[in-house]
MIKOL-322793 format. One record per residue: y, z negated, x of N, C-alpha, C, CB in turn. Coordinates in steps of 0.1 Angstrom, whole numbers, padded with zeros to 4 digits, always signed. Glycine has a CB too. Example, Ala and Ser with C-alpha at 12.3 -4.5 7.8 and 13.67 -1.06 7.14 Angstrom:
<rs>
-0057-0078+0132-0045-0078+0123-0033-0078+0132-0045-0090+0113;-0022-0071+0128-0011-0071+0137+0000-0079+0129-0006-0057+0141;
</rs>
This chain:
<rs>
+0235-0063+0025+0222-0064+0031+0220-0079+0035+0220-0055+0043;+0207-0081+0031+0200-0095+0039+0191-0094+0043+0197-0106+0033;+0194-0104+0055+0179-0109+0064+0173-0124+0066+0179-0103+0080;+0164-0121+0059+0162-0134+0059+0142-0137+0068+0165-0139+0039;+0141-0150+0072+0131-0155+0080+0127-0164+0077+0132-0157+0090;+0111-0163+0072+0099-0176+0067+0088-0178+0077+0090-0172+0052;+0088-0188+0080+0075-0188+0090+0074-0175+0100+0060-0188+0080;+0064-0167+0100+0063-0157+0110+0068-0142+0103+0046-0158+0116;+0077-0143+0094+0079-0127+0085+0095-0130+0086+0071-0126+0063;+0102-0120+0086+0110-0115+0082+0119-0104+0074+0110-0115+0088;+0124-0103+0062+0129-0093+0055+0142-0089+0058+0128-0097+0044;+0143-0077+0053+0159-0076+0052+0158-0059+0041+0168-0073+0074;+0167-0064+0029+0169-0058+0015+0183-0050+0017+0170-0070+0003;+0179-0035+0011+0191-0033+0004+0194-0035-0012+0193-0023+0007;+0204-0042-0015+0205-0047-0029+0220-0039-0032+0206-0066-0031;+0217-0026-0047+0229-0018-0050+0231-0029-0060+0228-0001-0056;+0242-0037-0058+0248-0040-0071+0255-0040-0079+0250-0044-0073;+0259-0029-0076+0269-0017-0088+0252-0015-0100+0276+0008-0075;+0241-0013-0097+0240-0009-0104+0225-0015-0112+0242+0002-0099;+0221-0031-0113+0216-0041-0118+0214-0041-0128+0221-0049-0117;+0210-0032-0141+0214-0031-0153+0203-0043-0162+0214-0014-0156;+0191-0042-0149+0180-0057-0155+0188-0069-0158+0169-0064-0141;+0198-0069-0146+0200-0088-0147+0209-0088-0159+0211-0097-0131;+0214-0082-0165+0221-0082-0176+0216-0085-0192+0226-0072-0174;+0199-0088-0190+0193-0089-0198+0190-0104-0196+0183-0079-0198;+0186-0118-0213+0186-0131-0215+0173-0133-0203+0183-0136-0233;+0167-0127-0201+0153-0128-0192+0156-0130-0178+0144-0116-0193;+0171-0122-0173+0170-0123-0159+0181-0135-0156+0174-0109-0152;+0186-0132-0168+0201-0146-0166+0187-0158-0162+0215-0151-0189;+0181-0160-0174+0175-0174-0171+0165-0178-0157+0166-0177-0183;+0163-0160-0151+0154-0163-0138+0163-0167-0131+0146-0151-0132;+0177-0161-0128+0188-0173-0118+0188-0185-0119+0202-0173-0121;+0189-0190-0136+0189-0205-0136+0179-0209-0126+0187-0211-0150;+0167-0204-0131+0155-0210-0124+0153-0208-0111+0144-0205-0130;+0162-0204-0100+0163-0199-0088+0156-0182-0087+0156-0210-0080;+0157-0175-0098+0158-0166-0092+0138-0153-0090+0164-0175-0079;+0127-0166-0096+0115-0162-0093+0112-0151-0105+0104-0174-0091;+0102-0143-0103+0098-0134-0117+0092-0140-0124+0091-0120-0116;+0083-0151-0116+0077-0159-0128+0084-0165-0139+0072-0168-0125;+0096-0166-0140+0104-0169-0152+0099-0165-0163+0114-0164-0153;+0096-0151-0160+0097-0139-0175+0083-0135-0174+0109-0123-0175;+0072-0143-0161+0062-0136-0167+0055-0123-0167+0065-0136-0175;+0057-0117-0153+0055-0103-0151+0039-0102-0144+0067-0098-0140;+0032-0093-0152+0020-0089-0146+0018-0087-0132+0017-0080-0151;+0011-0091-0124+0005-0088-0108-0006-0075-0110-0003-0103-0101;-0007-0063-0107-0019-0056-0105-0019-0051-0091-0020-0045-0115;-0031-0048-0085-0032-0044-0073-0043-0032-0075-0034-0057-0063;-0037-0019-0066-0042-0009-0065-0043-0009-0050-0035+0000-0072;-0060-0001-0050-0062-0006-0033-0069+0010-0037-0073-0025-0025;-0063+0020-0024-0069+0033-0024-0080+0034-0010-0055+0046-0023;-0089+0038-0020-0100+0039-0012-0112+0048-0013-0104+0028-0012;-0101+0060-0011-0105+0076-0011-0111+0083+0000-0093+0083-0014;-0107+0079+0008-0106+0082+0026-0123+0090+0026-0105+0062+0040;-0127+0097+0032-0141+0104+0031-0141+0095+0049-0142+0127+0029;-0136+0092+0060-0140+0089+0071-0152+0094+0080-0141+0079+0068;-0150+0107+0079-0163+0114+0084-0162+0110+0100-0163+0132+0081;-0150+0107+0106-0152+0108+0119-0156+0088+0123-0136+0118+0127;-0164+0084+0113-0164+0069+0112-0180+0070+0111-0155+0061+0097;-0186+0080+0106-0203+0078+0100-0210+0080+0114-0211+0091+0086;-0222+0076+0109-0232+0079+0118-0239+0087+0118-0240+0072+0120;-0250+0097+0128-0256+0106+0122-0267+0103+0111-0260+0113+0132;-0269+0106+0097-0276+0107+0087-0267+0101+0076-0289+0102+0089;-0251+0092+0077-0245+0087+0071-0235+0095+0066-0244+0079+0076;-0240+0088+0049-0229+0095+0039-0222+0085+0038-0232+0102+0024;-0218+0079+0039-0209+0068+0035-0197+0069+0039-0212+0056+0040;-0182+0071+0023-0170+0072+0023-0167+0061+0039-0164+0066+0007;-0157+0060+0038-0146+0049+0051-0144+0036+0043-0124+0055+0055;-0145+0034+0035-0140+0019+0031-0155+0012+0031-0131+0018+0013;-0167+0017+0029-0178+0015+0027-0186+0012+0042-0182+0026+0019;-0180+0012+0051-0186+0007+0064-0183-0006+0068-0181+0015+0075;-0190-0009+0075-0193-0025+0072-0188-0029+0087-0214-0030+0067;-0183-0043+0085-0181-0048+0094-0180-0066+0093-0172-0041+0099;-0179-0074+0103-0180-0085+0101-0193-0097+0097-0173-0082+0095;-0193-0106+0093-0204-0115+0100-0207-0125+0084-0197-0126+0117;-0220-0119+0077-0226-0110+0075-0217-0097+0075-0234-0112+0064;-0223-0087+0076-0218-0072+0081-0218-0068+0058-0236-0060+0097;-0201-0062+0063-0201-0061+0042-0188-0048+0041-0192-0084+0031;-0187-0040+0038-0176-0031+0035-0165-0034+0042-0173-0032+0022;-0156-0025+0043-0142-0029+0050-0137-0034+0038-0133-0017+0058;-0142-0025+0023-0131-0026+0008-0135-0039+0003-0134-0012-0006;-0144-0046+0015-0149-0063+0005-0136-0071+0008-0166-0073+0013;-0136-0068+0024-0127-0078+0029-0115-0075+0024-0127-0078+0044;-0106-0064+0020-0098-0063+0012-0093-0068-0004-0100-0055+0013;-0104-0067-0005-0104-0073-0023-0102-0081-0021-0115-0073-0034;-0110-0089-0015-0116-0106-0011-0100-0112-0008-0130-0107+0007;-0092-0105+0002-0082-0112+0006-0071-0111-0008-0075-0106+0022;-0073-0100-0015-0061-0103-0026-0063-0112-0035-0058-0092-0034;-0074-0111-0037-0084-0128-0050-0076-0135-0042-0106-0135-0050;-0080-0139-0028-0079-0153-0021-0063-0160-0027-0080-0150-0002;-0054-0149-0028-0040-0151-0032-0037-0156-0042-0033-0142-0032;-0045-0155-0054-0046-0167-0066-0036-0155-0074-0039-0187-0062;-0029-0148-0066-0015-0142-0076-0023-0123-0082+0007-0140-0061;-0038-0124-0079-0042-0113-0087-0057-0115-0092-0039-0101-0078;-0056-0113-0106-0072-0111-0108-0082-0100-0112-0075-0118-0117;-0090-0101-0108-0106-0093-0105-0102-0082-0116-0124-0105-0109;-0096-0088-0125-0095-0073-0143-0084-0070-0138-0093-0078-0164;-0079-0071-0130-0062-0062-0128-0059-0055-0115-0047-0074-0128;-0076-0053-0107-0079-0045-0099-0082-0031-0102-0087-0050-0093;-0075-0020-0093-0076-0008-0096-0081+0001-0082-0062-0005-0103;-0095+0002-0079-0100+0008-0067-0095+0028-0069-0120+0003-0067;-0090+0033-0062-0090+0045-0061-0101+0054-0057-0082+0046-0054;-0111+0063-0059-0118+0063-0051-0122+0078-0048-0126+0054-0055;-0130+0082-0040-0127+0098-0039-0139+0106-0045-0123+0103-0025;-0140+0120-0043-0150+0130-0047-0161+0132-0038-0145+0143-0049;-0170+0128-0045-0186+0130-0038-0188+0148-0030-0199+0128-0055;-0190+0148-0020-0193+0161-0014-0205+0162-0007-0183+0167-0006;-0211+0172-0002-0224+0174+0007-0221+0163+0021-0226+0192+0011;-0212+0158+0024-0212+0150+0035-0209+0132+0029-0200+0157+0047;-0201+0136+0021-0196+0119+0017-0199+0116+0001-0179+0116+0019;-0207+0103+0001-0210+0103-0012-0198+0090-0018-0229+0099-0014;-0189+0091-0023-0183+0086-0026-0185+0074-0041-0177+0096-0025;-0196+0076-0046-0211+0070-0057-0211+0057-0052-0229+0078-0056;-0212+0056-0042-0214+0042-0035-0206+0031-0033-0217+0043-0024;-0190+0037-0037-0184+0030-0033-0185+0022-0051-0170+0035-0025;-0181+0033-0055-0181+0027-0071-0192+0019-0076-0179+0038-0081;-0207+0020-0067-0217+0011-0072-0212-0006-0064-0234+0017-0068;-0207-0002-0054-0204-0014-0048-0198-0020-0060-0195-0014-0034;-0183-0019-0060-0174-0025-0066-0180-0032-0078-0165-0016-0067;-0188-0021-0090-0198-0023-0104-0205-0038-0098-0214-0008-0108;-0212-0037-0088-0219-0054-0083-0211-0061-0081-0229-0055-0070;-0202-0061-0071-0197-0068-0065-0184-0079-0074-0193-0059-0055;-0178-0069-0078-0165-0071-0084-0165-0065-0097-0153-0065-0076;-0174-0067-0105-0174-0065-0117-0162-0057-0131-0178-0077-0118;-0159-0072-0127-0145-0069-0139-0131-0064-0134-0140-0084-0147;-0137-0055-0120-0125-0041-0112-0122-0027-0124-0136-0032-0095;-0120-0019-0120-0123-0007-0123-0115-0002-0110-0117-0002-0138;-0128+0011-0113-0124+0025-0101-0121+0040-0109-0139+0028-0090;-0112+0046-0101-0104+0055-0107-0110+0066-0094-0084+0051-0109;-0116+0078-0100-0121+0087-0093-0106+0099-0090-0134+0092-0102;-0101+0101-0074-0093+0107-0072-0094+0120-0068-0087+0102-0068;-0091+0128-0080-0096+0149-0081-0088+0154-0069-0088+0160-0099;-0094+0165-0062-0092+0173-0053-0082+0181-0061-0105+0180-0047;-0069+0178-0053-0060+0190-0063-0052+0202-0056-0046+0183-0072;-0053+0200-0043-0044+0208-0034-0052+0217-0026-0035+0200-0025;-0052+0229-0028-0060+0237-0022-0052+0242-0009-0064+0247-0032;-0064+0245+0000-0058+0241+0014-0059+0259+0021-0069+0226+0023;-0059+0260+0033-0058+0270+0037-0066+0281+0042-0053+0268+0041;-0080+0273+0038-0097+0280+0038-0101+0282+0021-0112+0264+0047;-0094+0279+0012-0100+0279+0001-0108+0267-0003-0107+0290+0002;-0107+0256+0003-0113+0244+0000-0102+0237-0006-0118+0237+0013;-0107+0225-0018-0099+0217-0019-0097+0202-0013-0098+0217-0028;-0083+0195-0016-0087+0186-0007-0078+0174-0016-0082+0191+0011;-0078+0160-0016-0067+0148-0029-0053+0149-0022-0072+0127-0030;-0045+0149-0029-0031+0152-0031-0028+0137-0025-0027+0156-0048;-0032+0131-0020-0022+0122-0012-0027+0106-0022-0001+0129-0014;-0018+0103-0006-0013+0083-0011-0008+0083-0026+0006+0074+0001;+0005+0090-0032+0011+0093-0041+0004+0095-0052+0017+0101-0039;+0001+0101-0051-0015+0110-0059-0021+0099-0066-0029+0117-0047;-0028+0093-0051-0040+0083-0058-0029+0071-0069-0053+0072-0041;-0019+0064-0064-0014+0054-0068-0012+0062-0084-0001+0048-0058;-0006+0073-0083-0003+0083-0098-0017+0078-0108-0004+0105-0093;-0028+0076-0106-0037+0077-0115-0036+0065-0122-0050+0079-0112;-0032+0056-0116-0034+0044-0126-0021+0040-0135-0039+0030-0116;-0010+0053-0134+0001+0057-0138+0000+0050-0159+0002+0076-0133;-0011+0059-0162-0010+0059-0178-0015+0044-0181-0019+0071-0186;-0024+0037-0173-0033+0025-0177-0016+0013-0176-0050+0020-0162;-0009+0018-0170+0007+0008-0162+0015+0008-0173+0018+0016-0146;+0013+0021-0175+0030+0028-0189+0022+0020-0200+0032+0054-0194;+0014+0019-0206+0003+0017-0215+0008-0002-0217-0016+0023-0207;+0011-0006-0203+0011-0022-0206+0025-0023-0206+0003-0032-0194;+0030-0011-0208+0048-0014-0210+0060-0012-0202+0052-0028-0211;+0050-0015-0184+0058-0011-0175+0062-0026-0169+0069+0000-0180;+0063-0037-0174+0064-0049-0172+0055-0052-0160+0061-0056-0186;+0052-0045-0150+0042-0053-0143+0047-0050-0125+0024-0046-0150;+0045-0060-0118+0048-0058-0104+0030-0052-0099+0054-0074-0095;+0037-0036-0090+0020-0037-0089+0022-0040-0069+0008-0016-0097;+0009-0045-0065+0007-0046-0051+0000-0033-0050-0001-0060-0047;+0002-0025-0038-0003-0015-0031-0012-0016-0022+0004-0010-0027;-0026-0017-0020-0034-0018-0002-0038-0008-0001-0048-0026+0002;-0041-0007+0012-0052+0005+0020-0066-0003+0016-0049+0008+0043;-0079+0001+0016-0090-0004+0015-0099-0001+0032-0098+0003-0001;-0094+0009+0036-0098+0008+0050-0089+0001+0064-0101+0023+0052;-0081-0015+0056-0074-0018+0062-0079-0037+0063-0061-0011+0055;-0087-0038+0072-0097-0051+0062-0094-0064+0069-0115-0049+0062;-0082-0064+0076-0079-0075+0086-0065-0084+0079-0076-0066+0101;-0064-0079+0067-0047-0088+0062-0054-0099+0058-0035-0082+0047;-0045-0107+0063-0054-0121+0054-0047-0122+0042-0053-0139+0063;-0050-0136+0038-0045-0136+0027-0031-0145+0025-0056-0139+0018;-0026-0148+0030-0014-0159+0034-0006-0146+0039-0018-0174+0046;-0012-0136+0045+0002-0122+0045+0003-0118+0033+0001-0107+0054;-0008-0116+0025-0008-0110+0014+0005-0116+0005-0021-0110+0009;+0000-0130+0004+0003-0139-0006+0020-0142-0002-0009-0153-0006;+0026-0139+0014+0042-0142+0018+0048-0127+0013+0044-0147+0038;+0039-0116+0014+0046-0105+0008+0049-0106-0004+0041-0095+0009;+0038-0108-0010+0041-0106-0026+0058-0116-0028+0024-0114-0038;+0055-0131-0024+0067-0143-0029+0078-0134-0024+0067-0162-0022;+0080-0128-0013+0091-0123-0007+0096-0116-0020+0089-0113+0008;+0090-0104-0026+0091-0097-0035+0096-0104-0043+0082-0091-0038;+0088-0112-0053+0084-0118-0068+0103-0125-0069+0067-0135-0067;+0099-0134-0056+0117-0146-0057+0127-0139-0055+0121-0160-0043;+0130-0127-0059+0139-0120-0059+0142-0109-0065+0140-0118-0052;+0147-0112-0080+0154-0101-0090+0159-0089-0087+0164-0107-0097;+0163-0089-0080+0172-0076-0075+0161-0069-0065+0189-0081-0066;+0148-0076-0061+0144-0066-0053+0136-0054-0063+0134-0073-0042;+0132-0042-0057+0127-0034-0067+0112-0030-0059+0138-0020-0071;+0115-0031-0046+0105-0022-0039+0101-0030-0027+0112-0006-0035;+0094-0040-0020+0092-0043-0011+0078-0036-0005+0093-0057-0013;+0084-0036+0014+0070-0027+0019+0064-0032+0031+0073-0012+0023;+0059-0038+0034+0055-0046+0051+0056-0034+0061+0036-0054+0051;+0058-0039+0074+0062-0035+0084+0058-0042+0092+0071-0034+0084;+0057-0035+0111+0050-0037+0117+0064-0033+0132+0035-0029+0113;+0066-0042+0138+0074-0038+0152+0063-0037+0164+0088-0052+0156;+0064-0030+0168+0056-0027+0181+0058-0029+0197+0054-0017+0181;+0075-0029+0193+0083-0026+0207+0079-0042+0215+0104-0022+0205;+0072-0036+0228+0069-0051+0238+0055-0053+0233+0081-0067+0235;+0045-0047+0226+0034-0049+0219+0020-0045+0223+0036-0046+0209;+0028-0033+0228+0018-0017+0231+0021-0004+0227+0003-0017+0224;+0010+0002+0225+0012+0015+0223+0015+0014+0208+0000+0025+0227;+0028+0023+0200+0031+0022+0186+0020+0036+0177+0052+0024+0184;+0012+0030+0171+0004+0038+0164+0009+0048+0151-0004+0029+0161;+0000+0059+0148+0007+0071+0146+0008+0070+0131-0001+0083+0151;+0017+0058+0127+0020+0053+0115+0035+0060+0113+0019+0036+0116;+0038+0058+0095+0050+0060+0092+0061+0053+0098+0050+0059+0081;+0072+0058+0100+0082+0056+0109+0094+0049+0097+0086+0072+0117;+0100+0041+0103+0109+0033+0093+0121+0038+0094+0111+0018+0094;+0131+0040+0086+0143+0046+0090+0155+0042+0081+0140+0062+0090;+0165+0037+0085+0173+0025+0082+0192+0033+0077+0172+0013+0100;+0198+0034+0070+0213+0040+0070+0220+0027+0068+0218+0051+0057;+0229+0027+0078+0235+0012+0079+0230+0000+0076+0243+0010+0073;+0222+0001+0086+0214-0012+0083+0203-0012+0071+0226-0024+0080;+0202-0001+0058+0193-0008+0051+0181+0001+0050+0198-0013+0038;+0172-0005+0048+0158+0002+0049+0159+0018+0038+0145-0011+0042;+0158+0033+0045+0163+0037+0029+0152+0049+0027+0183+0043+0029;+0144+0053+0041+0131+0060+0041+0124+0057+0053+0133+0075+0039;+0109+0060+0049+0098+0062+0056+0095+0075+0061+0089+0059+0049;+0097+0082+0077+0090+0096+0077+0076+0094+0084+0099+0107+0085;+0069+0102+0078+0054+0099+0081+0050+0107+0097+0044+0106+0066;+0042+0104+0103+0045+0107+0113+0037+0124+0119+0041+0094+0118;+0032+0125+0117+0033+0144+0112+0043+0150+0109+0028+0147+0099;+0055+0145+0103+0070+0151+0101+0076+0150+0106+0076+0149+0095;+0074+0135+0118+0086+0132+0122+0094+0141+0138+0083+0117+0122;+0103+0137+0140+0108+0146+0154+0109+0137+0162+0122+0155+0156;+0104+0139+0174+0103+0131+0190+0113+0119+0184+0111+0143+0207;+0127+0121+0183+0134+0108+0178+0128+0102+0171+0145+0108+0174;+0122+0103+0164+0115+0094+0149+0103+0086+0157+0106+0108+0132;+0094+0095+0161+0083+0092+0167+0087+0078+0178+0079+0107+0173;+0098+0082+0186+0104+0065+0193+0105+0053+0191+0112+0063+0195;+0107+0054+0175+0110+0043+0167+0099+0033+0167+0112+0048+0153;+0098+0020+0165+0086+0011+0167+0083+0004+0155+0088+0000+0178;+0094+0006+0144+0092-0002+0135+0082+0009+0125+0105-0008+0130;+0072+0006+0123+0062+0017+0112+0056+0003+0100+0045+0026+0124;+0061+0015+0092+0051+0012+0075+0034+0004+0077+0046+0032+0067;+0031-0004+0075+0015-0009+0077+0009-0006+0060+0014-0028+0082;+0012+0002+0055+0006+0004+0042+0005-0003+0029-0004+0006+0045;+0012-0013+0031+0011-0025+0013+0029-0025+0014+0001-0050+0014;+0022-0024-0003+0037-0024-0010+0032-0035-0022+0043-0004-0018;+0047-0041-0028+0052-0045-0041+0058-0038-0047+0058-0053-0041;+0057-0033-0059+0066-0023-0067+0068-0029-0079+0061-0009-0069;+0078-0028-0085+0085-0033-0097+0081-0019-0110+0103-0036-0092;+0066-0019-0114+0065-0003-0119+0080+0002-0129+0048-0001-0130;+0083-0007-0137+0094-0004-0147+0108+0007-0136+0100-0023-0155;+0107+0001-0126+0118+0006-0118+0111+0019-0113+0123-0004-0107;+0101+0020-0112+0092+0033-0105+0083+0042-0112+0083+0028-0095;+0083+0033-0122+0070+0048-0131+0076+0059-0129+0068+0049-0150;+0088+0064-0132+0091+0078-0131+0088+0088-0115+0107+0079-0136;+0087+0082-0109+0084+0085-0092+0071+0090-0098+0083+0071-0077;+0062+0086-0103+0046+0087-0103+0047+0099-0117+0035+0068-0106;+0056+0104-0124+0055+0115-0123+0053+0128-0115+0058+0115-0126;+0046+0131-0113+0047+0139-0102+0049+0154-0102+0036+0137-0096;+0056+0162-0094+0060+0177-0097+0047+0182-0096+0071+0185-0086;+0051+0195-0099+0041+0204-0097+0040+0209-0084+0043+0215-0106;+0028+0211-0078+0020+0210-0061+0033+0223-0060-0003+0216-0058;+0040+0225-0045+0051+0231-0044+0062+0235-0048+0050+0235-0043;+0066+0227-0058+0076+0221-0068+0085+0215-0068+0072+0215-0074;+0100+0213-0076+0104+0198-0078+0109+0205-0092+0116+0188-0065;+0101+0201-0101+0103+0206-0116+0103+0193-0123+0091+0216-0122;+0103+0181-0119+0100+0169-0123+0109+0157-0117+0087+0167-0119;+0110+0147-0122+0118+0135-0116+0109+0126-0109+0126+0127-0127;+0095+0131-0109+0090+0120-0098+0087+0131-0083+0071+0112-0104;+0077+0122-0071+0072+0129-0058+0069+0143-0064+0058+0122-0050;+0075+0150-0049+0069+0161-0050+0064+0163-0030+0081+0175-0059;+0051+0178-0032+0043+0172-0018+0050+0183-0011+0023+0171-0017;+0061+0185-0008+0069+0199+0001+0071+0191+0010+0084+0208-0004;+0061+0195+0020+0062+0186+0033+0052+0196+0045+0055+0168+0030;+0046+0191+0058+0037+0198+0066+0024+0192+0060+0038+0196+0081;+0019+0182+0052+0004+0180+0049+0003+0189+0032+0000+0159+0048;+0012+0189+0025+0015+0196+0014+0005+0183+0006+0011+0215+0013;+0009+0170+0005+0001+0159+0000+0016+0151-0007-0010+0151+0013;+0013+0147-0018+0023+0135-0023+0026+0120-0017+0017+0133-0037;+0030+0122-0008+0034+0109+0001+0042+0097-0008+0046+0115+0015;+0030+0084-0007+0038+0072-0016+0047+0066-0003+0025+0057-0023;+0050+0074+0006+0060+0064+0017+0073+0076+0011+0054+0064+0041;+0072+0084+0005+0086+0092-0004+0090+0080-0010+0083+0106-0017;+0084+0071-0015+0087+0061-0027+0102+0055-0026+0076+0047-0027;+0104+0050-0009+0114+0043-0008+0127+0051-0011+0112+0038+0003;+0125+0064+0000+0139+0074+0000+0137+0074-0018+0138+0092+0010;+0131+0079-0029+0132+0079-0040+0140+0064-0043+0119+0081-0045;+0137+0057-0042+0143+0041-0050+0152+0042-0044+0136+0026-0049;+0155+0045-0031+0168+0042-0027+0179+0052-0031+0168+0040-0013;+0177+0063-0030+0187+0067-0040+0189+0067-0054+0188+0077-0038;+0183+0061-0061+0183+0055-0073+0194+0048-0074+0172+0049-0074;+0196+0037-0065+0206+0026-0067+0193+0014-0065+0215+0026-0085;+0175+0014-0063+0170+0007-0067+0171-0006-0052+0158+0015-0072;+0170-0016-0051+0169-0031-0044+0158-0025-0037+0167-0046-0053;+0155-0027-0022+0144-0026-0016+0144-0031-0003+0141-0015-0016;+0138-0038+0000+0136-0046+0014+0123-0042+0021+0135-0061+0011;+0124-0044+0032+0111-0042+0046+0112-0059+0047+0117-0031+0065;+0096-0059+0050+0090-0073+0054+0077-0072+0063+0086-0081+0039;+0083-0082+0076+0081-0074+0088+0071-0086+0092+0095-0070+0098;+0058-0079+0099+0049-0090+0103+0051-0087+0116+0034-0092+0097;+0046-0101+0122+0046-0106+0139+0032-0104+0143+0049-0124+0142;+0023-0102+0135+0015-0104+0140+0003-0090+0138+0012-0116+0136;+0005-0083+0147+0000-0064+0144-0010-0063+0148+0008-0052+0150;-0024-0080+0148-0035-0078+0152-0039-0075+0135-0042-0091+0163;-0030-0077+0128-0042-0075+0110-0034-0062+0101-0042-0095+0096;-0028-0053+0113-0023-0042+0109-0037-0028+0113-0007-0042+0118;-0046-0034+0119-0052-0026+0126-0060-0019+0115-0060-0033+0138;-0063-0010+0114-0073+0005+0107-0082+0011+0118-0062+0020+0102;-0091+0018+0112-0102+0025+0119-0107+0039+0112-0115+0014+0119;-0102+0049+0122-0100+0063+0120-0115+0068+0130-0082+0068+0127;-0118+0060+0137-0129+0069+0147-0141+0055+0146-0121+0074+0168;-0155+0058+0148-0163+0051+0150-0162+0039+0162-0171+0059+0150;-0158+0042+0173-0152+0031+0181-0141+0023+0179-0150+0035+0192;-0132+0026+0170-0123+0015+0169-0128+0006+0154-0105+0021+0169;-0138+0010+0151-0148-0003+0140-0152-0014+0153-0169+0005+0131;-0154-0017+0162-0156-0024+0169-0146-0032+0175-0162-0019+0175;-0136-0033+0178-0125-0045+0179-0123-0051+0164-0109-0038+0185;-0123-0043+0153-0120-0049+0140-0133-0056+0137-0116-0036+0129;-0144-0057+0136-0154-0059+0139-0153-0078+0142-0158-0048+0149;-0154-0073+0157-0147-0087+0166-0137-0096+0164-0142-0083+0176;-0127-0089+0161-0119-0102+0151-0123-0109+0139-0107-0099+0145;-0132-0101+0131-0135-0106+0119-0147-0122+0122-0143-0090+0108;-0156-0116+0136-0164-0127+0136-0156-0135+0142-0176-0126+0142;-0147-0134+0151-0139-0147+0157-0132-0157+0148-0127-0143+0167;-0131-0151+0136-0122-0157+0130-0132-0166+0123-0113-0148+0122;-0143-0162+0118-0152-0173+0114-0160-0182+0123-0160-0168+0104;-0157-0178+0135-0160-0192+0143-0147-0200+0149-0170-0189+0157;-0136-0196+0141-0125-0202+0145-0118-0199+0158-0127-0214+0144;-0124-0187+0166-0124-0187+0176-0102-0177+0176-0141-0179+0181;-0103-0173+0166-0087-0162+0163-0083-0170+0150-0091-0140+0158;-0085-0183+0147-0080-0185+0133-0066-0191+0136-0090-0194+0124;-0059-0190+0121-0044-0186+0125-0040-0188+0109-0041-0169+0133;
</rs>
């Protein structure tokens, strides 16, 4: 295990090296020479930002508008603008190698809107409509999870060879700038042996730790996420939680994004046997890690741009940072 410290981030990887079978290839030898970066060989950047969320407890009365589609900030624009916007800003993804998730239109949420946004806005995106697959315990259906959505853009990934690092966002998550974005990804990229990098958030001495996935460490190395619905009073203590972006090495992960059959494990990827009965992409890690696969936590200091908005009053602190920041008043 390593831990290593850049500016305000901190990582620390588990690397199996019994079982490296990449570096053994003319492509990785020469990324050592070169210290080590993926840019050596040339690996695709795609970023998948899910932004499915219906947010009903976020609208107003007469409002259909999905959660990523609520506006905030100065002009007042989507939460999924400020998202996109910060991954462009990083130079290390472009506008055609964006993949919006997005969800099913119902009598309360029109989910149409988001996908007209994106058509104006961000043109040369694409959005991936995510199907209600898990039928719930009223006879309603409801999307199969984080897992799920990232699963759709599964065949467009396999299709480019598998050669590609993809970045993971939340779209109702609109406060990362882009200099976190952009220290996650290098954390990832300058390092061959990593497979799976996931940002992280310490709380302890901070405040109250929010009802995020829980990190969970076997000797020292990062080796699962339990989500916090699952977890037991001990888990729940823990301070260090998942903030929702990942780097994934797909060649090392496509098979995870197979996915079993709903109450299942008939398959070598996620399966959703859990209390939400949803395909959890925070399974990803315990998956890679018993693999043998390299994976590190990369830990931010700063858990004012970890913040999300689940209820209509907490759009209003997120809100407020966004204008301070453009009068310089929180810039950083």
């Amino acid at each position: 295990m390593r831990i290593s410290s850049v500016n305000n981030y901190s990582y620390q990887n588990n690397v199996n090296w019994g079982n490296r079978n990449r570096k053994q290839s003319p492509a990785f030898r020469q990324a050592d020479l070169d210290g080590g970066s993926r840019d050596s060989f040339e690996r695709e950047m795609t970023a998948v930002i899910m932004a499915g969320g219906d947010g009903i407890r976020l609208q107003k009365p007469g409002d259909d508008r999905p959660k990523v589609m609520q506006t905030i900030g100065d002009p007042p624009l989507p939460m999924l603008w400020h998202v996109i916007k910060a991954a462009l800003d990083t130079k290390k993804v472009k506008e055609k190698d964006i993949y919006v998730i997005t969800g099913v239109t119902s009598d309360k949420v029109d989910h149409t809107k988001t996908n007209a946004f994106v058509k104006t806005y961000f043109p040369l995106a694409t959005c991936i409509t995510q199907p209600r697959i898990i039928k719930k315990a009223d006879d309603t259906w409801k999307p199969g999870g984080t897992g799920h959505a990232v699963s759709m853009v599964a065949p467009i990934l396999n299709e480019k060879g598998r050669k590609v690092d993809v970045l993971v966002l939340s779209g109702d998550m609109p406060l990362f700038k882009p200099g976190t974005i952009e220290a996650l990804i290098k954390a990832h990229t300058d390092n061959p042996d990593i497979d799976l990098t996931l940002m992280t958030a310490d709380y302890k001495g901070k405040g109250p730790t929010p009802e995020y996935g829980r990190i969970i460490y076997e000797n020292g190395k990062p080796c699962r996420i339990v989500e916090y619905a699952d977890a037991t009073p001990e888990q729940r203590a823990l301070t260090e939680v998942n903030v929702g972006m990942y780097c994934i090495n797909w060649d090392k992960f496509a098979d995870a994004f197979d996915l079993c059959t709903p109450g299942q494990k008939d398959k070598k990827g996620l399966n959703n046997i859990n209390i939400q009965n949803e395909y959890y992409l925070t399974d990803l890690l315990d998956w890679g890690y018993r693999k043998g696969c390299g994976t590190q936590t990369f830990k931010i200091d700063d858990i004012e741009e970890t913040a999300g908005a689940n209820k209509r009053e907490e759009l209003a602190p997120i809100d407020a940072i966004l204008k301070a920041r453009k009068t310089g008043v929180a810039d950083g």
